[in-house]
Backbone as a chain_set.jsonl record, in Angstrom:
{"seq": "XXXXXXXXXXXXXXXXXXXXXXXXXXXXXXXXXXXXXXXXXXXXXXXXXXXXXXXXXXXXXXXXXXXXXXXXXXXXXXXXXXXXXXXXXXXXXXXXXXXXXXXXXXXXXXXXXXXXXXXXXXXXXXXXXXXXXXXXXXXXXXXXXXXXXXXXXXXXXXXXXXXXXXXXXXXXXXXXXXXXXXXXXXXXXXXXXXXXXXXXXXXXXXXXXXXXXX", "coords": {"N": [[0.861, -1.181, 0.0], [0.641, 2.266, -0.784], [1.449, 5.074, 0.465], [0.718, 8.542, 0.57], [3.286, 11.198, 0.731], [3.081, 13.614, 3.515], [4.025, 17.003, 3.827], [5.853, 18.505, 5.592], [5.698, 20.534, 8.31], [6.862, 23.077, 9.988], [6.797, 23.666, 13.346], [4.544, 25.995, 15.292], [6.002, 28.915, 16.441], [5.64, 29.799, 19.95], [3.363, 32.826, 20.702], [4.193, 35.791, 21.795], [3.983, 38.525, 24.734], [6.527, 40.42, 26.005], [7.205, 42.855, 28.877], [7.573, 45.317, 30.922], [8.231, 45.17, 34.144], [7.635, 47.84, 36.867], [8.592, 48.88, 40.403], [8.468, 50.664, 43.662], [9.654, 51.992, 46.77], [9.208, 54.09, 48.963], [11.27, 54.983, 51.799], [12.12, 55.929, 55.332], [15.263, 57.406, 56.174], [16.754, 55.084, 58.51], [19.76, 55.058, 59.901], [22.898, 56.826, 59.838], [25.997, 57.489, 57.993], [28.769, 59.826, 58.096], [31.779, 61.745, 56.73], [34.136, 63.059, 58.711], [36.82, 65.373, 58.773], [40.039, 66.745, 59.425], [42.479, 69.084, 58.517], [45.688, 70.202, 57.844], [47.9, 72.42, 57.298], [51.722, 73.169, 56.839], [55.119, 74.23, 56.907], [56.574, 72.057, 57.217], [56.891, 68.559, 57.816], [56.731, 67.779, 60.348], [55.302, 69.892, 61.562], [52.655, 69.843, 60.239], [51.164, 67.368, 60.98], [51.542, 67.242, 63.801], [49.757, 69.324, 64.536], [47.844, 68.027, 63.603], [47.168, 65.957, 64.959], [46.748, 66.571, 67.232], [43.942, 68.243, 66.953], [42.663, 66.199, 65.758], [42.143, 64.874, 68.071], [41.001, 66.088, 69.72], [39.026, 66.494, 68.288], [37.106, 64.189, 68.286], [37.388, 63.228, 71.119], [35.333, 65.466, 71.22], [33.363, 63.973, 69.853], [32.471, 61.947, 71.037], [32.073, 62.558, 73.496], [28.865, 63.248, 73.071], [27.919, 60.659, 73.512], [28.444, 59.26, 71.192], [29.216, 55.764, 70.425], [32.873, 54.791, 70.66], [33.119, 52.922, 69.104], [31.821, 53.35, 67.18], [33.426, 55.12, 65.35], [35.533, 55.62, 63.277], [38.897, 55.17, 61.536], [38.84, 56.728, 58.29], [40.929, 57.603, 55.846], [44.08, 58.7, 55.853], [46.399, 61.201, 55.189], [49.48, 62.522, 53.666], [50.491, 65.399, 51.696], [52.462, 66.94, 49.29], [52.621, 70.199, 48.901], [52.383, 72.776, 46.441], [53.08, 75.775, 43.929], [52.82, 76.945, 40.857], [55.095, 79.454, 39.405], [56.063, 81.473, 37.08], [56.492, 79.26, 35.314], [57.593, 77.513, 36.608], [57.915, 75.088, 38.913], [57.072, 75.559, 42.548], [58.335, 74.459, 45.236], [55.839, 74.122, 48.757], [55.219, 72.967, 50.789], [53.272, 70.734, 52.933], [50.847, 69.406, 53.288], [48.346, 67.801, 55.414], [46.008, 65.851, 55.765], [43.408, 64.1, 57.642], [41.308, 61.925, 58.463], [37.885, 60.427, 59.531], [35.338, 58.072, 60.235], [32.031, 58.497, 60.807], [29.455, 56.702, 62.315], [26.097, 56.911, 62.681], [23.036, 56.579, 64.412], [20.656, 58.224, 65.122], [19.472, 60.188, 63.107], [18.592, 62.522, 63.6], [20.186, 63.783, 65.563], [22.463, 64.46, 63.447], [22.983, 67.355, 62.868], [23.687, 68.475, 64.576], [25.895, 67.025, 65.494], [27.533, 67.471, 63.44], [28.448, 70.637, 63.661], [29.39, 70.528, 66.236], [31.889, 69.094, 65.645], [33.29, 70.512, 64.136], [33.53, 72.917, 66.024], [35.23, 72.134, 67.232], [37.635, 72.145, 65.977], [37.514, 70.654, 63.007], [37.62, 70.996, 59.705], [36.344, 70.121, 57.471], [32.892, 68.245, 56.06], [32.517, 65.216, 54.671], [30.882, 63.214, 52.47], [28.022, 62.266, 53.322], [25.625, 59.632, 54.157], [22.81, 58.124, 53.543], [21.127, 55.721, 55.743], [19.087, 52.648, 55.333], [17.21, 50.285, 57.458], [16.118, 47.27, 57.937], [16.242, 46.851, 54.899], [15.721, 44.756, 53.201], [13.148, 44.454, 53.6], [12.004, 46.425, 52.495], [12.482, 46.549, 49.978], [11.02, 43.912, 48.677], [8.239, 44.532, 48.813], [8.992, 46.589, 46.982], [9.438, 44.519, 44.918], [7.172, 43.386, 44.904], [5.178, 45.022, 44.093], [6.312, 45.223, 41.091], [5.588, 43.236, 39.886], [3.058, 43.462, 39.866], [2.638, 45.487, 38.168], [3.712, 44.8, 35.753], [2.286, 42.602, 35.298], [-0.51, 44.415, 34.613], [0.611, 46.012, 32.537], [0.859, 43.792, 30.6], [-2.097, 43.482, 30.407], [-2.789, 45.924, 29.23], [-1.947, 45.866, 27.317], [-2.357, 43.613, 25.563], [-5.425, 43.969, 25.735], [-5.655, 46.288, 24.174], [-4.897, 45.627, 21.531], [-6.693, 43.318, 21.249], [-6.034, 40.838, 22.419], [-5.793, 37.037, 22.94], [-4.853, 37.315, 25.701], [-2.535, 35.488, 28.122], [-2.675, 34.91, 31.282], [-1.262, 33.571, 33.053], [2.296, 33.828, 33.256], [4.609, 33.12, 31.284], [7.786, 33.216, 32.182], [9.542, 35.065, 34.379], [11.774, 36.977, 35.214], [14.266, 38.903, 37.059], [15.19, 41.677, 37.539], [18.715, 43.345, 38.496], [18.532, 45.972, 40.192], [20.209, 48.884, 41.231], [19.883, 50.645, 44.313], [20.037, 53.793, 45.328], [21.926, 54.871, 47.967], [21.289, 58.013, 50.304], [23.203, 60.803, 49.179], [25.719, 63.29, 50.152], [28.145, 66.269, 49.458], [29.536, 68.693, 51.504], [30.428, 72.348, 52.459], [31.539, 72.982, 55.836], [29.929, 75.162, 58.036], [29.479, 77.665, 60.246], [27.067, 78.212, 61.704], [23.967, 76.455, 62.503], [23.969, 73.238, 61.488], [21.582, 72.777, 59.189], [20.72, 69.718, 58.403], [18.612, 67.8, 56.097], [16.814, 64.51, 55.679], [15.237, 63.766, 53.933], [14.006, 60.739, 52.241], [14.668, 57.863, 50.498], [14.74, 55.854, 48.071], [13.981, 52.652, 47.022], [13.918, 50.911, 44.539], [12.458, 48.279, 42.258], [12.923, 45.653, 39.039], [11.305, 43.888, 37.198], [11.484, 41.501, 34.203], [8.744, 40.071, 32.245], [7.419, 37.835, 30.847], [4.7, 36.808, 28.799], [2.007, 34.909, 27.012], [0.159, 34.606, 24.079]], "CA": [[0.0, 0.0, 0.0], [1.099, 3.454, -1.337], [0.693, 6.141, 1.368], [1.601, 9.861, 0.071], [4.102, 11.796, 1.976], [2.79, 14.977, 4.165], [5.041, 17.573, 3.713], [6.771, 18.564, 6.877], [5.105, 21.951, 9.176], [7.255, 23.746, 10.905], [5.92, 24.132, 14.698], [4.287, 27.791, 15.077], [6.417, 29.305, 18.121], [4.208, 30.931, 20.9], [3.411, 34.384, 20.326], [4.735, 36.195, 23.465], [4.117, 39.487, 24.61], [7.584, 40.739, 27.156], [6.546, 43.842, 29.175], [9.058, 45.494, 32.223], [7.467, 46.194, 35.229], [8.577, 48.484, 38.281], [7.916, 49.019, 41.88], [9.228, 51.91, 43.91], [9.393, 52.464, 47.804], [9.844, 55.263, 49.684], [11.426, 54.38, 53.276], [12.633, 56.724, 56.033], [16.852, 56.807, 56.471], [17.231, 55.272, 59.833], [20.777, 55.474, 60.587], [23.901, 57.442, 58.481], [27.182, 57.851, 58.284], [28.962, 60.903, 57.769], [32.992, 61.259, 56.94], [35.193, 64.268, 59.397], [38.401, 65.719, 58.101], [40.866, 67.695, 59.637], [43.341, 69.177, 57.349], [46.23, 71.066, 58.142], [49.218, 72.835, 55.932], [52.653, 73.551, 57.231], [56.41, 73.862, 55.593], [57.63, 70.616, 57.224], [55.946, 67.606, 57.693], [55.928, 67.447, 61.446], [54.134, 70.939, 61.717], [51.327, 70.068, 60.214], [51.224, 66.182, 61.028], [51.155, 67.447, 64.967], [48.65, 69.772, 65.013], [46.558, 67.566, 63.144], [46.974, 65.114, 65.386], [45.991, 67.592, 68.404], [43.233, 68.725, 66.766], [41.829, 65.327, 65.62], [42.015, 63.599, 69.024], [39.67, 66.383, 70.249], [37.192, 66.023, 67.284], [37.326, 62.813, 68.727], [36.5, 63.516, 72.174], [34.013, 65.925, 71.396], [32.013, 63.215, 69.557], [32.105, 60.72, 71.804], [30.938, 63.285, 74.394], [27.707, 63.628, 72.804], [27.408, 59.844, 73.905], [28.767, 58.143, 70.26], [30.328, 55.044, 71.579], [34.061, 54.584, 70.176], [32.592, 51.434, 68.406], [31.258, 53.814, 65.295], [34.004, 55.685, 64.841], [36.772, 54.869, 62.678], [39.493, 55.752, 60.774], [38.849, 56.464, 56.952], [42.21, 57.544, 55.233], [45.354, 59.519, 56.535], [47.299, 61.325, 53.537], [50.476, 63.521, 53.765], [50.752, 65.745, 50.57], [53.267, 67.898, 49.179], [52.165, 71.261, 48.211], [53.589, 73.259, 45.145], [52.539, 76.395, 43.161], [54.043, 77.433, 39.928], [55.815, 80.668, 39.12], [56.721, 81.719, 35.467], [56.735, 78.068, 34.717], [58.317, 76.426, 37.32], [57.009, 74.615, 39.993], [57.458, 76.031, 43.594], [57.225, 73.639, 46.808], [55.833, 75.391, 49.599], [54.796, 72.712, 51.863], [52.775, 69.986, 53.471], [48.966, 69.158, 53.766], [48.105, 66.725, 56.149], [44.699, 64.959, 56.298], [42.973, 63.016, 58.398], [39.553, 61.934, 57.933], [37.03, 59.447, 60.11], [34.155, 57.819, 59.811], [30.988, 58.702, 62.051], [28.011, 55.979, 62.079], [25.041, 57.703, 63.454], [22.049, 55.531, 64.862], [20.035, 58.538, 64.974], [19.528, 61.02, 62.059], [17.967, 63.448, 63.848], [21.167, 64.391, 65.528], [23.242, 64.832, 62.187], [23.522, 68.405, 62.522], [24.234, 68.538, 66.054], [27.605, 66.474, 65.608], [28.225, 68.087, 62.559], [28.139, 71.77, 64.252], [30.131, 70.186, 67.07], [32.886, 68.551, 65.112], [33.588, 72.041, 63.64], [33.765, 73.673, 67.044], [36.172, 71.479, 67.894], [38.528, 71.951, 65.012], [37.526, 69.816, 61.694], [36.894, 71.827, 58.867], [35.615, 69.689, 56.288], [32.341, 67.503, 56.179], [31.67, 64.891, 53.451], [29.857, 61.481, 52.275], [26.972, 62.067, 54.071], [25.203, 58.718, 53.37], [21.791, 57.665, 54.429], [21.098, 54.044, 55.473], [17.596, 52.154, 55.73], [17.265, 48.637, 58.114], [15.52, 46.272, 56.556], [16.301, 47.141, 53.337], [15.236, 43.638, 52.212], [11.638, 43.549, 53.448], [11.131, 47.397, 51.657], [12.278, 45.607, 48.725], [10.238, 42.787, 49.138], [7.319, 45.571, 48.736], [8.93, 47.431, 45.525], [9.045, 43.889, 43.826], [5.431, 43.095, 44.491], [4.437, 46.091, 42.678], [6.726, 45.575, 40.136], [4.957, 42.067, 39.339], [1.914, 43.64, 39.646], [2.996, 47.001, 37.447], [3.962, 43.974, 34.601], [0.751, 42.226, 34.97], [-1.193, 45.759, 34.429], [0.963, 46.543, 31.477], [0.507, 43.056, 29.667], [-3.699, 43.451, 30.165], [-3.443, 46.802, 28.403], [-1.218, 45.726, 25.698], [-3.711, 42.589, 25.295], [-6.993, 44.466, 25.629], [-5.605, 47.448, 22.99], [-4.664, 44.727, 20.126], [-7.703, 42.458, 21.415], [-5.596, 39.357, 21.939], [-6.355, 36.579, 23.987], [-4.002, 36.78, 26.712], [-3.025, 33.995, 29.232], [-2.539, 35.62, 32.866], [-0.055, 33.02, 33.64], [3.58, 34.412, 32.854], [5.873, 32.032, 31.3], [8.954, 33.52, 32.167], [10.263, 35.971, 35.172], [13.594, 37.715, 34.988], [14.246, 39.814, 38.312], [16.571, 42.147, 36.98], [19.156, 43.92, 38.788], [18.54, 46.825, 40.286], [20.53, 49.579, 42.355], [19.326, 51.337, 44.969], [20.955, 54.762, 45.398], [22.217, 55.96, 49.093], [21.411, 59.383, 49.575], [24.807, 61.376, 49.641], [25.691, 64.5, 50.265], [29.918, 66.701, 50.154], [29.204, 69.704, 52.008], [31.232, 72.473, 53.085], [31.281, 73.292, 56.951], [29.157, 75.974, 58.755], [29.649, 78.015, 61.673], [25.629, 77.891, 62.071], [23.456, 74.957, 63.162], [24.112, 72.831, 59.952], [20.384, 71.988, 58.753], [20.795, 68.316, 57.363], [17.485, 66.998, 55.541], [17.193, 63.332, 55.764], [14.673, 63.279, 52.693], [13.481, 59.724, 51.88], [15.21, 56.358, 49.695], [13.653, 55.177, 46.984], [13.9, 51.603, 46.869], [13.172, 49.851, 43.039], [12.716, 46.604, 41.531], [12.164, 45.978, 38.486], [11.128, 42.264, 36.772], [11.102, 41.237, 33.075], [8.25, 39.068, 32.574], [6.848, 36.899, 29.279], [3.616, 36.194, 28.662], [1.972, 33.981, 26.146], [-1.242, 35.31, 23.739]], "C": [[0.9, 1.234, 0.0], [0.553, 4.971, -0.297], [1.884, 7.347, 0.629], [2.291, 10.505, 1.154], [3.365, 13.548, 2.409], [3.804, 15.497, 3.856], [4.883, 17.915, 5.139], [6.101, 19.788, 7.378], [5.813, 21.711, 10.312], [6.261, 23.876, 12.294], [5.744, 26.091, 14.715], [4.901, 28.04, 16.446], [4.96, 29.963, 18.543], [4.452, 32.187, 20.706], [3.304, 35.113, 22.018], [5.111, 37.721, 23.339], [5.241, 39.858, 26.322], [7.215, 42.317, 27.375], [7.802, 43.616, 30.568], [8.053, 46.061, 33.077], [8.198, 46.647, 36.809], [8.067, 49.122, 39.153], [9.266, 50.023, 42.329], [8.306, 51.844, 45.671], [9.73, 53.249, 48.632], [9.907, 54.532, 51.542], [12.327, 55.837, 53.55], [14.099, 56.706, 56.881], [16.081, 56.73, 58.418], [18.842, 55.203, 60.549], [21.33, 56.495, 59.216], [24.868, 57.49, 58.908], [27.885, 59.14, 57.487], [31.028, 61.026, 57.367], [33.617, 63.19, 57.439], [36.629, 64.385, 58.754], [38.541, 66.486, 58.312], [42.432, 67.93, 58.815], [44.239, 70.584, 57.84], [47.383, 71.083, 57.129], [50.507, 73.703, 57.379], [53.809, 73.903, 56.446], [57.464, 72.556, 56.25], [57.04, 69.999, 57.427], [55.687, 67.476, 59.614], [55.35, 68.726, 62.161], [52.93, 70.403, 62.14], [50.777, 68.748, 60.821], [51.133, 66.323, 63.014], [50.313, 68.018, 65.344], [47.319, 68.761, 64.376], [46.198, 66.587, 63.842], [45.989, 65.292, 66.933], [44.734, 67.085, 68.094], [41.652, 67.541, 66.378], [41.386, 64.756, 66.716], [41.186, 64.843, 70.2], [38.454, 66.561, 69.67], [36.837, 65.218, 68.179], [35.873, 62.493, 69.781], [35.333, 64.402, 72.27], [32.74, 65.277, 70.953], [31.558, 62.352, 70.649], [31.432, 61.379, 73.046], [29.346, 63.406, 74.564], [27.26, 62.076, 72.654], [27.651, 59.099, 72.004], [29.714, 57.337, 70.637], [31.575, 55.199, 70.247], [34.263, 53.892, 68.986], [32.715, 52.563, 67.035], [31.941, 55.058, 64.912], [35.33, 55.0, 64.235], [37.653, 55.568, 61.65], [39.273, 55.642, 59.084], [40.005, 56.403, 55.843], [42.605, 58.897, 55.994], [46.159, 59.948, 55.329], [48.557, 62.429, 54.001], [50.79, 64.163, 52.489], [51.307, 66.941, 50.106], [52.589, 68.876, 48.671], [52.85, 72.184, 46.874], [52.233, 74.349, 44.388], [53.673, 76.734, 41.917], [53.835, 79.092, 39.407], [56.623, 80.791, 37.886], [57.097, 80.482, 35.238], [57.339, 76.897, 35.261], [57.778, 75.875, 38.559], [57.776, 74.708, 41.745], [56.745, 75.198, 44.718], [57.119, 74.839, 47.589], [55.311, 74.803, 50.875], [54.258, 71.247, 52.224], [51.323, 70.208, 54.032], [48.886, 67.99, 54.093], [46.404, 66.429, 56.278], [43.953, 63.838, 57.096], [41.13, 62.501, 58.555], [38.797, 60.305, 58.996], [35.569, 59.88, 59.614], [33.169, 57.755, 60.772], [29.796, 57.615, 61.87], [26.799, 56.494, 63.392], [23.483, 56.972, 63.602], [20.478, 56.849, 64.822], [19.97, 60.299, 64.191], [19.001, 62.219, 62.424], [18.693, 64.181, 64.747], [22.05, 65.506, 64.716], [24.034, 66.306, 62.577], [24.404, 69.239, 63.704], [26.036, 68.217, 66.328], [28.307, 67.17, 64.83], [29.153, 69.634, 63.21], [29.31, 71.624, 65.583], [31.821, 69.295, 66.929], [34.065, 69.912, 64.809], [33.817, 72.947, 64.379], [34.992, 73.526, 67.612], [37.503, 71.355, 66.933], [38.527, 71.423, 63.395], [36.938, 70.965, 61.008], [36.899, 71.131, 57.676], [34.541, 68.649, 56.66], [31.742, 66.886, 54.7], [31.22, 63.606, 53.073], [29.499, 61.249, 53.483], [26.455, 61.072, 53.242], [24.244, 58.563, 54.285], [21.484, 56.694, 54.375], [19.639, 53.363, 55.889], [17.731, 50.736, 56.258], [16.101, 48.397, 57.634], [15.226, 46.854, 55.484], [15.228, 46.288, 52.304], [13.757, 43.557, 51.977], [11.279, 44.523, 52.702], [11.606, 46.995, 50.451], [11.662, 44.612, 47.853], [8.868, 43.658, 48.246], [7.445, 45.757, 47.148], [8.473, 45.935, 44.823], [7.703, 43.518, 43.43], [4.765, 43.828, 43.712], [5.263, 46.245, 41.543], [5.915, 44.301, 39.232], [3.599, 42.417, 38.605], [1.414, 44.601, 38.561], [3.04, 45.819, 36.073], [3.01, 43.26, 34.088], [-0.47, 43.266, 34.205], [-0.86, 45.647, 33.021], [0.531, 45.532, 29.962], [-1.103, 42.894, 29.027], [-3.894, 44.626, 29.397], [-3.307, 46.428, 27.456], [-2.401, 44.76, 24.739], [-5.215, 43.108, 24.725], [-6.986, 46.087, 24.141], [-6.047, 46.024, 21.832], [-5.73, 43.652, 20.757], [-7.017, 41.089, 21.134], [-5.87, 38.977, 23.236], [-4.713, 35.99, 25.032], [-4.458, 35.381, 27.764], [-2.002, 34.444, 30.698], [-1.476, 35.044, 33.107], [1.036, 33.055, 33.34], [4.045, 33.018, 32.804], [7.106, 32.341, 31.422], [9.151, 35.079, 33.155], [11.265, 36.543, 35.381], [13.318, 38.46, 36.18], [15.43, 40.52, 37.708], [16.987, 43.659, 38.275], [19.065, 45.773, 39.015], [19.03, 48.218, 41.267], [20.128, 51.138, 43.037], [19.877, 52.418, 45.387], [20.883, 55.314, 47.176], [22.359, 57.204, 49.189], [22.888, 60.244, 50.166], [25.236, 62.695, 49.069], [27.699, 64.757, 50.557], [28.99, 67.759, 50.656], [30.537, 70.493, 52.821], [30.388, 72.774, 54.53], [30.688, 74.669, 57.444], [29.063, 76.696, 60.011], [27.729, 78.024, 62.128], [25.107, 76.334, 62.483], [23.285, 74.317, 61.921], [22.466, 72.319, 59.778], [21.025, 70.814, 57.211], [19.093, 67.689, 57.258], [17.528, 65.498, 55.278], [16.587, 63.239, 54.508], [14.285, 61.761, 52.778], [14.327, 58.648, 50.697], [14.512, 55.988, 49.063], [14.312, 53.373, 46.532], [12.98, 50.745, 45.693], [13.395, 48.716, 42.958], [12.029, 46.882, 40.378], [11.925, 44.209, 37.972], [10.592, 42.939, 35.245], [10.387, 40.103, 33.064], [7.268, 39.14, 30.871], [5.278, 36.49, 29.231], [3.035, 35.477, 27.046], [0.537, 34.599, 25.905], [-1.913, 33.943, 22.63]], "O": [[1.875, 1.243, 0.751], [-0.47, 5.646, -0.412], [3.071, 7.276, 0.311], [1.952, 10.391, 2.332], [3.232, 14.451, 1.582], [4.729, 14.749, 3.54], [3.874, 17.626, 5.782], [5.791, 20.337, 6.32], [5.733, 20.864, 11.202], [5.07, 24.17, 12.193], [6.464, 27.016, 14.339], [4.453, 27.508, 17.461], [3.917, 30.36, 18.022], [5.577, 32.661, 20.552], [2.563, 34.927, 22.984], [5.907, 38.248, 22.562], [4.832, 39.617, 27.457], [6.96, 43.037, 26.409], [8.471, 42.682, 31.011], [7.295, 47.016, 32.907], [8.959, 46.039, 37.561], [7.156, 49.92, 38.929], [10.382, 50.187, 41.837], [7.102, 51.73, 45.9], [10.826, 53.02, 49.143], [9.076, 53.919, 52.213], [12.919, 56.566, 52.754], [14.196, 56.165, 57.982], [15.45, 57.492, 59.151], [18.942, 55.316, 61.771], [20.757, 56.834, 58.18], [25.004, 57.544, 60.13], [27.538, 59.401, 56.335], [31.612, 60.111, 57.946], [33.531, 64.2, 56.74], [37.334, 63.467, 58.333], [37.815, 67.401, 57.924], [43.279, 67.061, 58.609], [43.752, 71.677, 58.127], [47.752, 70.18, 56.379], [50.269, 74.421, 58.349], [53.616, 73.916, 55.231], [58.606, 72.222, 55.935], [55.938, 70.543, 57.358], [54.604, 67.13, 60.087], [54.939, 68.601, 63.315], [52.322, 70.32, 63.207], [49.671, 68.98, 61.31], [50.588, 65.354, 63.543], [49.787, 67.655, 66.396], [46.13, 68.83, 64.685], [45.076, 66.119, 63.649], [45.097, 64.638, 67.475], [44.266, 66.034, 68.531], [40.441, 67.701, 66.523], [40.339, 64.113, 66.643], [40.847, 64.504, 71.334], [37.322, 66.716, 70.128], [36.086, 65.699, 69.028], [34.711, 62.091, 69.735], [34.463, 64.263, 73.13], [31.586, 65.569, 71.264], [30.399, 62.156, 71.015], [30.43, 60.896, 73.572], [28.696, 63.577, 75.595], [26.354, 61.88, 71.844], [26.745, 58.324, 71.7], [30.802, 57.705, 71.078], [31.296, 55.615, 69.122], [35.122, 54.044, 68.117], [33.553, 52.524, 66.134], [31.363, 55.955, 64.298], [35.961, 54.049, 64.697], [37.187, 56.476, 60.961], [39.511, 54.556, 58.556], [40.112, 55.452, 55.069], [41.916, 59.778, 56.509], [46.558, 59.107, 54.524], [48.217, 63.207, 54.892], [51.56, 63.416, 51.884], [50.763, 67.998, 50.426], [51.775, 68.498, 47.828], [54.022, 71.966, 46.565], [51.038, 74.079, 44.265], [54.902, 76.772, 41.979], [52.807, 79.711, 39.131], [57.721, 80.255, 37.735], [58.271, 80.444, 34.87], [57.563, 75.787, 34.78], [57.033, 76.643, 39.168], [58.775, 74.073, 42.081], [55.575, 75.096, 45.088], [57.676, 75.934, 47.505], [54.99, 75.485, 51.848], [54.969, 70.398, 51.687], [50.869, 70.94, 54.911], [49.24, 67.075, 53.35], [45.767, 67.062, 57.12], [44.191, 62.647, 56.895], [40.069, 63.092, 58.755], [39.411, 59.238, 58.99], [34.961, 60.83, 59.121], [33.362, 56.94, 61.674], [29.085, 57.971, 60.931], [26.81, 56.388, 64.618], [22.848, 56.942, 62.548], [19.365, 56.412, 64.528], [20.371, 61.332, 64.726], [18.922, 63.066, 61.534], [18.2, 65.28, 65.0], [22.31, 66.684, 64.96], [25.255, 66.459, 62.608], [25.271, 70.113, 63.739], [26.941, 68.777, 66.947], [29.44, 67.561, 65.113], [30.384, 69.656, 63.194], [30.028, 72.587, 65.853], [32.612, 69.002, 67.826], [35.223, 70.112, 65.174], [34.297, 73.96, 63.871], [35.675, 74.332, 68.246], [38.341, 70.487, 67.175], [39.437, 71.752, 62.635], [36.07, 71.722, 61.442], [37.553, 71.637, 56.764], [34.927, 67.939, 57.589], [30.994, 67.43, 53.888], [31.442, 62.854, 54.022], [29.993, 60.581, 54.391], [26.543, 61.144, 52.017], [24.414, 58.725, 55.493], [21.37, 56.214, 53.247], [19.171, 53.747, 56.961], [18.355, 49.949, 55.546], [15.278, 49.113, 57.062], [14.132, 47.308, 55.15], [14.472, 46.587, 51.379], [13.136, 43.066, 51.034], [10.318, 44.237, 51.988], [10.724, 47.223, 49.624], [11.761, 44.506, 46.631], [8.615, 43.335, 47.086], [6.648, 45.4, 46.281], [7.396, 45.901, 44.228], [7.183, 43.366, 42.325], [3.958, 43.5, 42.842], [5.111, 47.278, 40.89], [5.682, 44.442, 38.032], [3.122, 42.061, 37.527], [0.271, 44.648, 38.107], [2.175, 46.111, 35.248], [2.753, 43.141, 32.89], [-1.213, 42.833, 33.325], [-1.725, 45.272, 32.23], [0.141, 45.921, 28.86], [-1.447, 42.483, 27.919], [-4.97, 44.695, 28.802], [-4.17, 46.455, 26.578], [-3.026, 45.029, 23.713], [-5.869, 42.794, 23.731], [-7.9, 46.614, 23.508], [-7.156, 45.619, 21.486], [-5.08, 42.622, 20.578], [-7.192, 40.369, 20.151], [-6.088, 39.654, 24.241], [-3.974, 35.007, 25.075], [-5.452, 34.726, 28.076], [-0.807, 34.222, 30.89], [-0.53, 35.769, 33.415], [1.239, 31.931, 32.879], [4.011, 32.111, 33.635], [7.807, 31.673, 30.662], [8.893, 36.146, 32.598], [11.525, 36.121, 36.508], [12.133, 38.705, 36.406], [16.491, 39.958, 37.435], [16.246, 44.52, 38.749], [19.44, 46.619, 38.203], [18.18, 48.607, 42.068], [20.084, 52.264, 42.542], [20.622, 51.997, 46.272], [19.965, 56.021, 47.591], [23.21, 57.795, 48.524], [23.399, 60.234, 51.285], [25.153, 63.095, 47.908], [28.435, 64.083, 51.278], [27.807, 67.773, 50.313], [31.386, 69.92, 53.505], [29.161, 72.833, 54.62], [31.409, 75.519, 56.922], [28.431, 76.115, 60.894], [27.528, 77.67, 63.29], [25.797, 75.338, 62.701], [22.428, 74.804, 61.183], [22.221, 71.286, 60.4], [21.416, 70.898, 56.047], [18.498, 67.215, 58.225], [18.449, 65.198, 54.519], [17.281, 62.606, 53.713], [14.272, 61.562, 53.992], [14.486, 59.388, 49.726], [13.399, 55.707, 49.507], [15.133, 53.23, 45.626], [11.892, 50.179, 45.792], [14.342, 48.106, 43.455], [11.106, 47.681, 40.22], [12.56, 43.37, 38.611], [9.921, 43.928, 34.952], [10.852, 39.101, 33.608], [6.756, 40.014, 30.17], [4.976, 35.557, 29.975], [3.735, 35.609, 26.042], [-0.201, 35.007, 26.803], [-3.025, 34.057, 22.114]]}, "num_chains": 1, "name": "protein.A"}
């Protein structure tokens, strides 16, 4: 018996509509850290490299006065750097800049300006990478992604209901894609006034790539 041959059909892929969706949470910094620097200029190195040492080790004590334990302070970088200007083309030393810089972790933000103001009384004249930090980061994340699922779901029912196709609710495909969350951060110079620091708010995103099938 003589059977004719079918010709061969390609499989039809699934017709798949990919849509990005993104969630966003606003949370309130609860701690920060801030970075102190005392900076002094001399013409020899143990000038400036002594007073700075003075001058740091009563920053110091004046923070810890105001009840910051020892624990959340720390050293950030120490630099010794030659100075030099130039004159009709030639380059003129003239000295030594000494820096010294720590790191403040602050439990409560509603200080900030208090230490700041008090750092500066006490000698430091520079304040900078102010950073604001949020605890549980993870669970207000947790949050953005749900509405980013839900922001992707939304987007695929319009796309669907414009072009009248028959979507199918159930996503075949989730991507969580990478997303970074920006610390808010601030250089600032120093203030003989009561420094007003604004804590402002964190915006915490997610976003998910997600597939659906029509």
């Amino acid at each position: 018996m003589y059977y004719a041959q079918l010709p061969h059909q390609a499989p039809i892929p699934p017709r798949v509509i990919t849509v990005t969706g993104t969630g966003q949470v606003k949370a309130k910094p609860s701690a920060m850290q801030l970075q102190i620097e005392v900076q002094t200029q001399g013409q020899n190195v143990q000038e400036p490299q002594q007073k700075n040492a003075a001058t740091m080790k009563q920053v110091i004590q004046s923070i810890t006065g105001l009840g910051i334990p020892s624990e959340q302070i720390q050293t950030a970088a120490y630099t010794i750097t030659p100075l030099y200007h130039f004159e009709d083309g030639q380059q003129i030393f003239t000295g030594y800049e000494v820096t010294n810089a720590i790191t403040v972790n602050v439990s409560d933000p509603e200080r900030v300006g208090f230490i700041i103001d008090t750092a500066v009384e006490n000698g430091a004249n520079r304040i900078s990478n102010i950073q604001f930090k949020v605890d549980r980061a993870d669970a207000y994340y947790q949050q953005a992604l749900s509405l980013a699922l839900h922001n992707a779901q939304a987007k695929a029912k319009t796309i669907a209901e414009t072009m009248h196709l028959p979507l199918q609710l159930l996503p075949t495909e989730i991507v969580e894609e990478q997303v970074n969350t920006p610390i808010l951060y601030r250089s600032m110079a120093v203030s003989s006034d009561m420094t007003p620091i604004e804590q402002g708010q964190i915006d915490i995103n997610a976003s998910v790539r997600v597939n659906f099938q029509y």
